[in-house]
N, C-alpha and C positions, 0 to 999 in steps of 0.2 A: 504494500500500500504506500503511495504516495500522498504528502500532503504540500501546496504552495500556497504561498500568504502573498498578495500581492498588493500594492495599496495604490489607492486611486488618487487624483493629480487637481491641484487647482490649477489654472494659465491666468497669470497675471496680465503679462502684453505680449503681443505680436501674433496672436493667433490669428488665420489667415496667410499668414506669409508663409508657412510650411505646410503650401501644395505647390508640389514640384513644376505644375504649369506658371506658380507666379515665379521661385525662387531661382531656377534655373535661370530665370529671365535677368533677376533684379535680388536675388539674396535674400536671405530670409533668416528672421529669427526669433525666439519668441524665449520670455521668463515664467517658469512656471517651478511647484513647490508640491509633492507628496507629504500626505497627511494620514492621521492613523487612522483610517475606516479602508479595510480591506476586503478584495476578493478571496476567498478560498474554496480552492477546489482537492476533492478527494477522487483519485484515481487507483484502480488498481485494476486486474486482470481478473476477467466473470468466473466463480467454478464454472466445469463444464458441464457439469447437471442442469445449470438453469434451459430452460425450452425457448432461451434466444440467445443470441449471440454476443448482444451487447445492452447496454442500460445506460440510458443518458437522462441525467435528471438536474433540470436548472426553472426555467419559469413553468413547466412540464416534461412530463415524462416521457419517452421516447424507446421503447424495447424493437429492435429488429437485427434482420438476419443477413444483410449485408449491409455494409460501407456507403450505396448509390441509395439508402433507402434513406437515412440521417435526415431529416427536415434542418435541423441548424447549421446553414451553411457551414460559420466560422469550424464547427467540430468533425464538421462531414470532411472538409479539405484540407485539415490540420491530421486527420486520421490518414487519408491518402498521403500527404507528403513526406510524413514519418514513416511509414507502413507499420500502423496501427489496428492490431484487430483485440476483435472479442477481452471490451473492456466494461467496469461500471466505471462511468465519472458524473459525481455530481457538483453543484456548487451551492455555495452560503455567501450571500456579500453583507456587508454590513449597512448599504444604502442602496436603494430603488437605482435600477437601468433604467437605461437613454435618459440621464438627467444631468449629462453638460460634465462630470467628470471623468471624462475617459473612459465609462466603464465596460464598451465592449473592448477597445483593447488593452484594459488589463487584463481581462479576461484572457482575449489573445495568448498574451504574454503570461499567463500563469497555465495555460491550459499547456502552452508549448513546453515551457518549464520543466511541468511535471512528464509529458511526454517521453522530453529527452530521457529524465532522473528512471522512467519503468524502463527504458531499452538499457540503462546502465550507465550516461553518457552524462556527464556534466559541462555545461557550457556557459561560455560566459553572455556580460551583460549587453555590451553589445553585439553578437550574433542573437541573442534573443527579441532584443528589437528589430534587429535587420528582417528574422524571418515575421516577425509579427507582420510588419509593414507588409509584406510581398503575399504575407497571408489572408488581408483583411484589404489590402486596395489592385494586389494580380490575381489572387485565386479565387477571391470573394466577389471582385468588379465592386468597392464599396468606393461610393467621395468622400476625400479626406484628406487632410493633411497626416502628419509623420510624429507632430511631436507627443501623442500620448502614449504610442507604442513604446516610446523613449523614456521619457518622464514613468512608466510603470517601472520599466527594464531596472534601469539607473537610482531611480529613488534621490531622494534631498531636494535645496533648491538649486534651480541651476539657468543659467544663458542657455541655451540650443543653437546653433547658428547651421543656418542647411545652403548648402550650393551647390552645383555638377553632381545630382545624385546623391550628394554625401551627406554626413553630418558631425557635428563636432558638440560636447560636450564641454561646457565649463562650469563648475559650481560658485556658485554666488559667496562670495570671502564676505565678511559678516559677522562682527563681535554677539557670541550669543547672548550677552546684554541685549542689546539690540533688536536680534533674530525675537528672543522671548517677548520685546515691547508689540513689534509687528505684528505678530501670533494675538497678543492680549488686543489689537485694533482693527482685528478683524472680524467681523460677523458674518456667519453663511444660513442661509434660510432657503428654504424647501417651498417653491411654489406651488408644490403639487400637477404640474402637472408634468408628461415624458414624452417623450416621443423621440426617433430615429433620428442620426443626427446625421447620417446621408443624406436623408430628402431634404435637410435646411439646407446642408452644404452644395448639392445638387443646385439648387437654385440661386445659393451665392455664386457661386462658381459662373454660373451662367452666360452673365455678361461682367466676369473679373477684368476684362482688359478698360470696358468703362469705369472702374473702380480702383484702378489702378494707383490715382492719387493719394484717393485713403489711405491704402494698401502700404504706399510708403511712407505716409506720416508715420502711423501705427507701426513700421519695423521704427522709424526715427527714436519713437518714445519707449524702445528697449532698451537704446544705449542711454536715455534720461533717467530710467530708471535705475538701471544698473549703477548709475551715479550714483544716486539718491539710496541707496541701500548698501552700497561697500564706502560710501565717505560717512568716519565718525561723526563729523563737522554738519552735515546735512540735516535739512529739515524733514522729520516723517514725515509729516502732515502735506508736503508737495509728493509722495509716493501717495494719497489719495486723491487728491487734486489730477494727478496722473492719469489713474483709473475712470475718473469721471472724465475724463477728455476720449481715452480710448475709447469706453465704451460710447461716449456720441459718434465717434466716428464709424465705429463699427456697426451702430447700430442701423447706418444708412447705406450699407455694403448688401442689404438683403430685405428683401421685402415677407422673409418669412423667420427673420430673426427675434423681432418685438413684436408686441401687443398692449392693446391698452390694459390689459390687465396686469402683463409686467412695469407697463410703464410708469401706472398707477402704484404700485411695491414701490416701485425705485423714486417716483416723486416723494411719496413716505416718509422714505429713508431719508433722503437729504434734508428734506423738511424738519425731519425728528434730528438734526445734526451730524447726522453723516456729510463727509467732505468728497466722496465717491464711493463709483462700486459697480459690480459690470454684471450681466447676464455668465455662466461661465458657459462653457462648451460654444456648441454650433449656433445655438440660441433657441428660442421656440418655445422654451421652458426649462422646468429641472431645478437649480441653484440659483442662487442671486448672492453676492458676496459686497459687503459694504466693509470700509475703512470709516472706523469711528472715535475719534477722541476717548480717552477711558472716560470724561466726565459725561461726557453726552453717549453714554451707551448705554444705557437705563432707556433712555429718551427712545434712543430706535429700537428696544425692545419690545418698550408700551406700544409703539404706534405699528407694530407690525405685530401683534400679540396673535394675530389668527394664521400667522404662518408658521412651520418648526422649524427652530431655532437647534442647528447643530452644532455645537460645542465639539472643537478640534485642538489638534496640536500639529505642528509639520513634524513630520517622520523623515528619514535618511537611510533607510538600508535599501530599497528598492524590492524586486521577488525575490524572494526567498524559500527554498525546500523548508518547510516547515516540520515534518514528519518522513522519515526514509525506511522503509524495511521493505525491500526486494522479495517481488514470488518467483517460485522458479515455475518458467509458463512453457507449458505443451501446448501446440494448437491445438483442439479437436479433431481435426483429421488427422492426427499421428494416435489421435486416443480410439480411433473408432469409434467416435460419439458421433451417427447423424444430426 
């Protein structure tokens, strides 16, 4: 039996700029930060007694007797391109899918994980990303950018910077003084509602060459940030002011990013003394995350009291084997089991 913990990702800025049609063009890069609310998945290999071949259980259940049968894309072509059979795997996450934190591709990245760990094979953090990505936007055909498969992989906070196919890692240098004030001014709230974050990026993506300008203020405002969080000398409080810039910009990159119903949250928030704060993921729904003074943080609690209110900490280890005890596996056809 295997176990992987994998934790799911805020993006601070630049999302958007890592999809390879913009980045290739014009570079791309985006700050984002792992928190403790994780994916875990348990995998191991089915006895052969059970009367199917495999068992997949995540927002349903799933028992069949070949590989082309899988309804979940991501597991169906993650099981082909490992040559994966006759397994259980199921999963527990600590927070609701398609809600703006990367959760299908941590998922991704924890399912491949554990994949590699039952063939025997440990690998590192970035080919775990590498194959995430070619998993979930080549074998999957999903829209998307690259940097959650990454931000899972990797874990902490960190710069991402993407260009010619590639990508480069740098973590955010940052007195944990500091890192701990940032953590305490930040607020994350559950809109309740999910949805796919292909279909919003689908229809950003659309006309990206007209959106082009956005596109590049918003990478501009990585390297501001990136200021304003490694200089000791620096004002917080313009790393919110930050956020509320990104997110206007971005919120006019996609006509199925906002609504008045988020819009309404986020006027709230500022109102009750938040200095910013953005939609997270694709948009459409999911998380809403605000920057708020510690005295004025009572204030945006009251006034948003019919949302949940998720209490986090940033995490740094990235996936992780959580659980390792190897089975020794016979196919079924070497057992004579039809």
């Amino acid at each position: 039996m295997i176990i992987t913990k994998t934790p799911f990702r805020i993006s601070f800025f630049g999302g958007g700029t890592d999809v390879p049609s913009f980045f290739n063009e014009h570079g791309g890069a985006v700050i984002s930060t792992t928190f403790d609310k994780f994916c875990y998945l348990v995998v191991r290999h089915l006895p052969p007694f059970m009367p199917y071949f495999s068992e997949l259980v995540y927002s349903k259940m799933e028992r069949v007797n070949t590989i082309d049968e899988i309804q979940h894309p991501a597991i169906r072509e993650a099981m082909k391109m490992l040559d994966i059979h006759e397994i259980r795997l199921s999963y527990e996450g600590d927070l609701p899918a398609r809600t703006g934190l990367g959760t299908s591709s941590t998922f991704a990245v924890g399912m491949l994980n554990a994949f590699y760990a039952l063939k025997g094979k440990q690998v590192g953090k970035r080919k775990l990303a590498e194959d995430a990505i070619y998993l979930e936007r080549e074998l999957c055909k999903e829209s998307g950018g690259w940097q959650d498969q990454i931000a899972a992989a990797f874990g902490g906070m960190n710069r991402i910077d993407f260009a010619d196919n590639q990508f480069k890692v740098t973590p955010i240098v940052i007195h944990p003084d500091r890192k701990a004030l940032l953590n305490q001014s930040l607020l994350l709230f559950y809109t309740g509602i999910s949805r796919y974050s292909a279909e919003v990026q689908k229809d950003t993506l659309s006309n990206q060459r007209d959106k082009t300008a956005q596109f590049l203020e918003m990478l501009q405002l990585v390297d501001e940030a990136q200021a304003i969080l490694e200089n000791k000398h620096s004002d917080f409080n313009d790393f919110g002011r930050l956020l509320d810039h990104t997110w206007k910009l971005k919120r006019n990159t996609g006509g199925k990013i906002s609504n008045s119903f988020i819009d309404d949250i986020y006027d709230k928030g500022i109102k009750a003394g938040a200095l910013g704060g953005k939609l997270l993921g694709a948009g459409g729904g999911g998380f809403i995350l605000f920057y708020v003074e510690p005295d004025k943080r009572q204030n945006v609690l009251n006034a948003l009291d019919n949302l949940m209110n998720v209490p986090f900490s940033f995490e740094n280890e990235g996936t992780s084997i959580a659980y390792y005890n190897p089975e020794t596996y016979i196919p079924r056809k070497e057992l004579n089991i039809d």
